[in-house]
C-alpha positions as CSV (number, residue, x, y, z in Angstrom):
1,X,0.0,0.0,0.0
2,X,1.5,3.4,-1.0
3,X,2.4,6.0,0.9
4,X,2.9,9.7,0.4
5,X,5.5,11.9,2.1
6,X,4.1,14.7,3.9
7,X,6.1,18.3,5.1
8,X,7.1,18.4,8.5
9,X,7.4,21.7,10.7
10,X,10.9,22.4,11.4
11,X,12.0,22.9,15.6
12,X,13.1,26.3,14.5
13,X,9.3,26.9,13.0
14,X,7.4,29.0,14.9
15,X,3.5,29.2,14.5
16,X,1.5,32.7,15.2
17,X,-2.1,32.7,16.4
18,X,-4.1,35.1,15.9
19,X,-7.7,36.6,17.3
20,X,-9.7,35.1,14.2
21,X,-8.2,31.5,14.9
22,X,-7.1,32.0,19.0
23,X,-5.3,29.1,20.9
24,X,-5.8,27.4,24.0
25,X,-3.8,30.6,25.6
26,X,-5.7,33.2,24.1
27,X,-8.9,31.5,24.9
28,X,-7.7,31.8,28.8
29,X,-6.6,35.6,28.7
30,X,-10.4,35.5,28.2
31,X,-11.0,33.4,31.0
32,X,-12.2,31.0,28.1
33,X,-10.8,27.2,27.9
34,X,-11.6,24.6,25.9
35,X,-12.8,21.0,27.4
36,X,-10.6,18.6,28.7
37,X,-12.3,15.7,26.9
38,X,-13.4,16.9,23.9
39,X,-11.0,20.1,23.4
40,X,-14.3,22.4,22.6
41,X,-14.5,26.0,23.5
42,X,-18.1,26.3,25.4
43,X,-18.9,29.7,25.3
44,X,-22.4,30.8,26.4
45,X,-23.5,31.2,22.8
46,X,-22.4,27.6,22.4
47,X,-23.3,26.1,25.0
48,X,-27.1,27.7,23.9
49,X,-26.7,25.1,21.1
50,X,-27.7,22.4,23.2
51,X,-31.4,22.0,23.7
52,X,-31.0,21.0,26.9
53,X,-29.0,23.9,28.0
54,X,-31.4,26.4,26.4
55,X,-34.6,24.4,28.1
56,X,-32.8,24.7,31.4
57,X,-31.7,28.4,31.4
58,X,-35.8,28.7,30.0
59,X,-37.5,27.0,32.2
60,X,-35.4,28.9,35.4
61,X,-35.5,32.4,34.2
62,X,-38.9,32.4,32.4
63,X,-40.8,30.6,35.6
64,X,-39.2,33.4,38.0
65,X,-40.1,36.3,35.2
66,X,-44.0,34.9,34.8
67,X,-44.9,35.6,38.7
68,X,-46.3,38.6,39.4
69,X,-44.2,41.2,41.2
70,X,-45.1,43.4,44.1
71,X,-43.9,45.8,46.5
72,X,-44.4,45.5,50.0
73,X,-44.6,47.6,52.8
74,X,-43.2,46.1,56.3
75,X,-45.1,46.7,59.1
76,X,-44.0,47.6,62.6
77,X,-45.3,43.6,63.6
78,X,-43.5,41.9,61.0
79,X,-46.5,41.8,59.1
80,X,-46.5,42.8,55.0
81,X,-48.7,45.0,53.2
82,X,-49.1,45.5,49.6
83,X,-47.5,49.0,48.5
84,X,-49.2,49.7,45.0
85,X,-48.5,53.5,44.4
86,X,-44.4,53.0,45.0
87,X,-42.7,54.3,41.9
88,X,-40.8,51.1,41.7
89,X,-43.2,49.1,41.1
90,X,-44.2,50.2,37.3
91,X,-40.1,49.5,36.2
92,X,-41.0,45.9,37.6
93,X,-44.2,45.2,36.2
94,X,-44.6,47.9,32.8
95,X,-41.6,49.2,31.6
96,X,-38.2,49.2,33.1
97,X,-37.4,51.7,30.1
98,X,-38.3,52.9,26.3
99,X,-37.7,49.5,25.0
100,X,-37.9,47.0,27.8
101,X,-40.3,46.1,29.8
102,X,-40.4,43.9,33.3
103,X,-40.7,40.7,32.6
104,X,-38.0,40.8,29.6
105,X,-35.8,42.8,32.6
106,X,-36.4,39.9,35.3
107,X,-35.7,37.0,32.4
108,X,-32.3,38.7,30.8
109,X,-31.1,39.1,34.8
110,X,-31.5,35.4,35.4
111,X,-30.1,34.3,31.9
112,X,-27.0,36.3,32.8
113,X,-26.3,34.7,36.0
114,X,-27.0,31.3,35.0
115,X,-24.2,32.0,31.9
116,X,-22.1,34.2,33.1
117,X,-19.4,33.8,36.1
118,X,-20.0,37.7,36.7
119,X,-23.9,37.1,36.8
120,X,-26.2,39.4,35.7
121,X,-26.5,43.1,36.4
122,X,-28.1,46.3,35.2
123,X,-27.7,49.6,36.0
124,X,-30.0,52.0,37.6
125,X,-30.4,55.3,36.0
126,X,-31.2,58.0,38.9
127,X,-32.4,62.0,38.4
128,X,-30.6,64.3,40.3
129,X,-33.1,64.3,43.2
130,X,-32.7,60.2,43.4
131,X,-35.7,59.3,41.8
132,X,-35.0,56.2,39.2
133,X,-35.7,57.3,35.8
134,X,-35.1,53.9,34.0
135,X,-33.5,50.5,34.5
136,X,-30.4,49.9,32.2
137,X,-29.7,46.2,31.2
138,X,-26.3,46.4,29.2
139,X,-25.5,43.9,26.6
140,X,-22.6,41.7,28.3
141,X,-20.0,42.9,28.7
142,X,-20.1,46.5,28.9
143,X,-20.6,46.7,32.9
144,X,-17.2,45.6,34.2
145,X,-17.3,43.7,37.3
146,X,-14.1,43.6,39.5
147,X,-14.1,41.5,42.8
148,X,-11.9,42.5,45.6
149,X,-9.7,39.3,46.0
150,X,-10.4,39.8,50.3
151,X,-13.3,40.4,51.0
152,X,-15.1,39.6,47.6
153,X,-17.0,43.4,47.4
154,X,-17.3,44.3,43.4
155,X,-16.6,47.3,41.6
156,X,-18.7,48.4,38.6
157,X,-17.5,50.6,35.6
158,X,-19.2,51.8,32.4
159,X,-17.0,53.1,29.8
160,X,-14.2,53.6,32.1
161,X,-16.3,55.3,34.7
162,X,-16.8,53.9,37.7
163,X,-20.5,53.7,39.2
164,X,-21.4,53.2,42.8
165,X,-23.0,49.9,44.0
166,X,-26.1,51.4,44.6
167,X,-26.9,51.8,41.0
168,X,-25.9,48.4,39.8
169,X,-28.7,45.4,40.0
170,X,-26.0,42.4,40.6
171,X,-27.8,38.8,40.3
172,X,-24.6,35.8,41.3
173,X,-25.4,32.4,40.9
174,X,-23.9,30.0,44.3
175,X,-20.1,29.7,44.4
176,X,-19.8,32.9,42.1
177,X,-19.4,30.6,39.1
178,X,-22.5,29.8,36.5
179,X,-24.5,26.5,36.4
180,X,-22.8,26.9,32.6
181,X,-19.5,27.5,33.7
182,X,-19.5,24.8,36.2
183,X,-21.3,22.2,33.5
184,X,-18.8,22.8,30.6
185,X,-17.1,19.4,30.5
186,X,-20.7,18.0,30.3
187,X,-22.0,20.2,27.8
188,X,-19.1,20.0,25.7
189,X,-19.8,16.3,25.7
190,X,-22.5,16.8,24.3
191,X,-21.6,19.4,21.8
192,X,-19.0,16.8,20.3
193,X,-22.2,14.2,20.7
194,X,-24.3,16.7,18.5
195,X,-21.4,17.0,16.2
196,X,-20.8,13.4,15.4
197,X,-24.7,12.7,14.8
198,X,-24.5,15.7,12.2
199,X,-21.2,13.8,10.5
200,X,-22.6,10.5,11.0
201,X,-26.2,11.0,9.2
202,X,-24.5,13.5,7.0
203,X,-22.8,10.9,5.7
204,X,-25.7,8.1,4.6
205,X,-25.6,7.5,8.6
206,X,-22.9,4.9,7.7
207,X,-19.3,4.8,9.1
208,X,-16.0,5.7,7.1
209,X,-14.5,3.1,5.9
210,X,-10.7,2.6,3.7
211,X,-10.2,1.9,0.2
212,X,-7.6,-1.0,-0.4
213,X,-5.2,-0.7,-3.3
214,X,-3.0,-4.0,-4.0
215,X,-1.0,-2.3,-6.0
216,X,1.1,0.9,-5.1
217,X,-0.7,4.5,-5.9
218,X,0.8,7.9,-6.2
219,X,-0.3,11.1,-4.2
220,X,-2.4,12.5,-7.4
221,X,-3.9,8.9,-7.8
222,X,-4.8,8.5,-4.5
223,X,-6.6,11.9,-4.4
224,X,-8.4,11.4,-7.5
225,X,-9.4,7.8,-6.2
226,X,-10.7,10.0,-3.0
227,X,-12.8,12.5,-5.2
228,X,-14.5,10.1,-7.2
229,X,-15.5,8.0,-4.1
230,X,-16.8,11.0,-2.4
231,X,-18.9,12.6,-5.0
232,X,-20.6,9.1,-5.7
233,X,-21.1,7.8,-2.3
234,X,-21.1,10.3,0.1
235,X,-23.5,13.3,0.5
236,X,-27.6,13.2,1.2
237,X,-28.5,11.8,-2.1
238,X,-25.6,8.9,-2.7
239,X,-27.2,6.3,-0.4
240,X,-28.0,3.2,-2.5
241,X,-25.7,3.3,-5.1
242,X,-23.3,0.5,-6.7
243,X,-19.7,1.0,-6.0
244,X,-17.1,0.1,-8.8
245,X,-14.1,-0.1,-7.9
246,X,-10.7,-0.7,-10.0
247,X,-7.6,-2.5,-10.4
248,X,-8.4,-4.7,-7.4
249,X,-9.2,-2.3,-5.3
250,X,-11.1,-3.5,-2.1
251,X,-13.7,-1.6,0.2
252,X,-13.5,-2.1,4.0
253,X,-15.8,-0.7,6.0
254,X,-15.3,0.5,9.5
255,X,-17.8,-1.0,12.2
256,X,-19.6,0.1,15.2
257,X,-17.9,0.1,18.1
258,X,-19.1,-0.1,21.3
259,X,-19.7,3.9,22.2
260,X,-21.1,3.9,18.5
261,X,-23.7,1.0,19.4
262,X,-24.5,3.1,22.7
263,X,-24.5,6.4,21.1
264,X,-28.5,7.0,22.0
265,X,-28.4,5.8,25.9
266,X,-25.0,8.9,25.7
267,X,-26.8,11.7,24.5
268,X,-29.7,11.1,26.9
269,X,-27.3,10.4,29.7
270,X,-25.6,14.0,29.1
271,X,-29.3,15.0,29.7
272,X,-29.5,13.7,33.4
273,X,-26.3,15.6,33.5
274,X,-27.2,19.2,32.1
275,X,-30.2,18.5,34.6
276,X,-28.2,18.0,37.3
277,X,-26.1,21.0,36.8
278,X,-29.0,23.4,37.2
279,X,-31.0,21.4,39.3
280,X,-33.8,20.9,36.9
281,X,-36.1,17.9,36.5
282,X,-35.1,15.9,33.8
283,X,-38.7,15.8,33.2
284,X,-38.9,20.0,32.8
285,X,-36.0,19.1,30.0
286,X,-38.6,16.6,28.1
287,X,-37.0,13.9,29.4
288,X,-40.0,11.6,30.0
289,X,-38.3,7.7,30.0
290,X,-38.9,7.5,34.1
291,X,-41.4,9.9,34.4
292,X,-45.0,9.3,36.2
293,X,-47.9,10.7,37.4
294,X,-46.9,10.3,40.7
295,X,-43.0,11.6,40.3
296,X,-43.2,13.8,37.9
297,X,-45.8,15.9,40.5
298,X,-42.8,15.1,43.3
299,X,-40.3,16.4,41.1
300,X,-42.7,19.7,40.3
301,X,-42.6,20.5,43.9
302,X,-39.3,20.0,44.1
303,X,-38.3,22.3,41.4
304,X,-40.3,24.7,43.3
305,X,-38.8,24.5,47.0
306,X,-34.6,23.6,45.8
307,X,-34.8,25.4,42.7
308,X,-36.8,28.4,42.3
309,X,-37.3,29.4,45.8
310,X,-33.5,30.5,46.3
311,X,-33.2,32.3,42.6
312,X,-36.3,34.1,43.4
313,X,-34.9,35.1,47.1
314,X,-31.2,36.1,45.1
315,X,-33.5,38.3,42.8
316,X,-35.5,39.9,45.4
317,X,-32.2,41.1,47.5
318,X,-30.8,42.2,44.6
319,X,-33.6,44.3,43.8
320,X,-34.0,45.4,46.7
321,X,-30.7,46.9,47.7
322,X,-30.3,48.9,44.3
323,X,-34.1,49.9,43.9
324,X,-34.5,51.6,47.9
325,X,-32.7,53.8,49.5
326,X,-31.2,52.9,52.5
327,X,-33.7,54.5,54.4
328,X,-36.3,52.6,52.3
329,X,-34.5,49.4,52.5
330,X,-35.7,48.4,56.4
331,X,-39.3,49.1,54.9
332,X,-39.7,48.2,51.8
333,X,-39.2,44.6,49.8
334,X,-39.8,43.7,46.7
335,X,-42.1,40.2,46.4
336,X,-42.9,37.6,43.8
337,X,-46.1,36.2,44.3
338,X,-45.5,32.2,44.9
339,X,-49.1,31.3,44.7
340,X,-49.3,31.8,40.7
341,X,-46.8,28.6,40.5
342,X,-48.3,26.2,43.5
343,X,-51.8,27.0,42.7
344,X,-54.3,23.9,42.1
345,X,-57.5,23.7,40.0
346,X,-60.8,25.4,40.7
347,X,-62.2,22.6,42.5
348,X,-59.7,21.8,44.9
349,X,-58.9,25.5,45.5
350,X,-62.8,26.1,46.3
351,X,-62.3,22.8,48.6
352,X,-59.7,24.4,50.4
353,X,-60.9,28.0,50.7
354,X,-63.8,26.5,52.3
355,X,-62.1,24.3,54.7
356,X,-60.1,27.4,56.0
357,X,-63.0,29.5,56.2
358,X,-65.1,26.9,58.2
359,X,-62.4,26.3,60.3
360,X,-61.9,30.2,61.1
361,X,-58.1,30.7,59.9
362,X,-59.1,33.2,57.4
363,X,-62.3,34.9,56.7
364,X,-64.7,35.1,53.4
365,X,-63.3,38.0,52.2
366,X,-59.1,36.4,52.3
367,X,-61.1,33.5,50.6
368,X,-62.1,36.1,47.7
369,X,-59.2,37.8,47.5
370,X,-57.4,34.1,46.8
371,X,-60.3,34.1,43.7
372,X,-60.0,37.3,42.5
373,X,-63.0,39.0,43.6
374,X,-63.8,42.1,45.3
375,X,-64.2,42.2,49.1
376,X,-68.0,41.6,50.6
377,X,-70.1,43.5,53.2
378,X,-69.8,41.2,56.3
379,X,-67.1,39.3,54.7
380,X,-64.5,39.9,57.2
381,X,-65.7,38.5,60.2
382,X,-64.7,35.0,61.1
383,X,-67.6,32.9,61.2
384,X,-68.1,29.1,60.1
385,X,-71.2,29.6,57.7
386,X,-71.8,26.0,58.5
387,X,-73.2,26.8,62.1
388,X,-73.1,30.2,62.5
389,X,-76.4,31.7,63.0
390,X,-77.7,33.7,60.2
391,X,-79.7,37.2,60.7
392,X,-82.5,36.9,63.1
393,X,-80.9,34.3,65.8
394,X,-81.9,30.9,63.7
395,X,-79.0,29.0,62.4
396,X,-78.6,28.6,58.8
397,X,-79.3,24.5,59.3
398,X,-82.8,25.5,61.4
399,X,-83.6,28.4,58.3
400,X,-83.0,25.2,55.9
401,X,-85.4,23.0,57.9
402,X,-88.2,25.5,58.3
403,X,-88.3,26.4,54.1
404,X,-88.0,22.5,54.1
C-alpha cells in the first residue's frame, strides 16, 4: 500500500495565532478554555446550542419572570402589606425603560447569571433628586465587574467610569461561578455528541471506511481515487448506489464500536447531567423515560422549593438593595407572588378556601381575594357559615329545615 510523504514543521518553526483563529492561551486571557475531553470551546452562545442547555436556562429564568411582582410595605409587627402606588413598582411590572419592559428585565437578569461567572447586572439610572428614571440592562460585557480578592466586594464601571454599587442590579449564581461554567465538560460532551450525529447521518448514517489498493498508488492517484468516491457515495443523495471499484481495489468498512452502538443511551445520559447542573427535572428538560404521574408531581414540587425558591430570594435582594434607599431598605421589599406557581385547579382551591373558612383561619373576604373578587359587606368577620347563626338568631341548618 503506497504512501505519500508529507512536510514536516521544522523545531526552528514558529506558528503565530491570531484573534480570528485564537489558541488554547488566548482562549484563557479570556478566562475562556476549551474542554478537557473533547478540546471544545463552550462559550455561552455555544453552549445555547444544546437543547438541553437552552430548556434549562428557559424553564429557570422564564418561571421566576411569569410571577407577578409586588412591593411591599413592612409593618412595625413583622407583618407585610401591599405598597401599590411605590414608583418602583411600574419599572417591575410595565416598563423598566423605552424598549424594555419587566418581565424581559427579570428573564435577561437570570439568563445572565446562570451564563455568566460575573452574573447578571443592570444599571440604575437616577435624576438628580434620586428618583429612578429607567433601569439599564447592558449587553454583556459593557458593565465591568471587579471582585476584591479579600473580602469579595465588586466594583462596577461603564465606559471607564466607575458607578457606585447602589446603582448596579447584581444577580450571582452559588459559588460565584454559572450553572454553565460549572457544567462545561458535560456540555461539551454533548456538543461533540451533536457534532458526530450531524457527520454521522450527514454521511448516509454509515461509518468511514478505507479503500484498499493491492497495487502501489501515487499522491495525485490517491486523491483522484478520493474525489471520485466522495462525490458518488457520500453526500444526502448517494445512499443506495453500486460502487465500482478498479484495479483490485477492495472496500473495508469500518464497524460500530461499542460507544457507537450506545450512542442514544449517551446523548440522553448528558441529559441527566445538564439537569443536574442546574437542578432541573429531567422531566422539565422533556425527558419523559422515568417519568410518572406520581413523580413527575414530586419532582414539580421539588423544582419549586430547591430550585426556584433560592433564585427568586437572590433576585429579590438584589432588587431590593439597588431599587430603595437605604432608608427605604428596612421598609420596603420587593415580592414575587408564589401562589401563581403552586396554585391547584378550581375545584380543589374552592375545597380548600372552604375548609379554612369553616375552620376560622381566614375569613370570606381572604377567601375572595385568593379568587380574584372584590371584598363583601360582612365578609371579614370570622364565622363558620356552616353553624353560624344567620340574621334573626336561627341557624342557617334551622332556616334550611323551616323552608323545608
Amino acid at each position: 500500500m503506497g504512501m505519500w510523504p508529507f512536510k514536516r514543521k521544522s523545531q526552528t518553526e514558529t506558528e503565530t495565532k491570531g484573534l480570528a483563529e485564537p489558541g488554547d492561551d488566548l482562549y484563557a486571557l479570556f478566562g475562556i478554555t476549551p474542554t478537557a475531553t473533547t478540546g471544545t470551546v463552550v462559550t455561552p452562545d455555544a453552549a445555547l446550542r444544546v437543547p438541553a442547555v437552552g430548556s434549562a436556562i428557559r424553564v429557570i429564568s422564564e418561571a421566576v419572570a411569569t410571577l407577578d411582582v409586588s412591593v411591599k410595605r413592612i409593618q412595625a409587627d413583622g407583618t407585610e402589606i401591599a405598597a401599590p402606588g411605590h414608583p418602583v413598582l411600574p419599572l417591575l411590572r410595565d416598563e423598566a425603560n423605552d424598549w424594555t419592559d419587566g418581565f424581559s428585565l427579570i428573564r435577561d437578569l437570570v439568563i445572565d447569571a446562570l451564563s455568566d461567572d460575573k452574573g447578571g447586572v443592570a444599571y440604575v439610572n437616577r435624576l438628580g433628586d434620586g428618583r429612578i428614571a429607567e433601569i439599564i440592562r447592558y449587553r454583556r460585557g459593557v458593565i465591568d465587574v471587579q471582585f476584591d480578592q479579600t473580602t469579595g466586594e465588586p466594583s462596577y464601571k461603564i465606559d471607564s467610569r466607575t458607578v457606585p454599587a447602589s446603582d448596579i442590579i447584581h444577580l450571582r449564581s452559588p459559588f460565584g461561578r454559572a450553572p454553565l461554567s460549572l457544567a462545561r465538560e458535560a456540555i461539551g460532551v454533548a456538543l461533540a455528541l451533536d457534532l458526530h450525529a450531524a457527520r454521522l447521518f450527514g454521511r448516509g448514517a454509515r461509518p468511514s471506511g478505507a479503500l484498499k489498493f493491492p497495487k502501489g498508488m501515487g499522491e495525485e492517484s490517491v486523491k483522484k481515487a478520493r474525489a471520485a468516491w466522495r462525490t458518488t457515495h457520500e453526500g444526502e443523495d448517494s445512499g443506495g448506489q453500486t460502487a465500482i471499484l478498479y484495479d483490485g481495489a477492495e472496500f473495508e468498512p469500518f464497524t460500530f464500536n461499542s460507544t457507537d452502538s450506545q450512542f442514544l443511551e449517551n446523548r440522553k445520559f448528558q441529559i441527566l447531567e445538564i439537569a443536574r447542573a442546574f437542578r432541573v427535572p429531567p422531566s422539565m428538560l422533556f425527558d419523559h423515560d422515568r417519568a410518572t404521574w406520581s413523580n413527575t408531581e414530586q419532582m414539580g414540587r421539588e423544582f419549586l422549593s430547591y430550585t426556584l425558591e433560592p433564585w427568586l430570594r437572590a433576585t429579590e435582594g438584589a432588587l431590593r438593595r439597588a431599587l430603595f434607599t437605604p432608608e427605604e431598605r428596612g421598609t420596603y421589599a420587593v415580592r414575587f407572588d408564589r401562589d401563581d406557581l403552586t396554585r391547584a385547579d378550581l375545584s380543589t382551591r374552592s375545597t380548600v378556601i372552604n375548609s379554612l373558612i369553616a375552620s376560622q383561619v381566614i375569613n370570606p373576604n381572604e377567601g375572595r381575594s385568593w379568587l380574584g373578587l372584590a371584598p363583601r359587606e360582612g365578609g371579614d368577620a370570622f364565622l363558620n357559615p356552616n353553624i353560624s347563626e344567620a340574621p334573626g338568631g336561627s341557624s342557617a341548618d334551622e332556616e334550611t329545615d323551616d323552608a323545608a
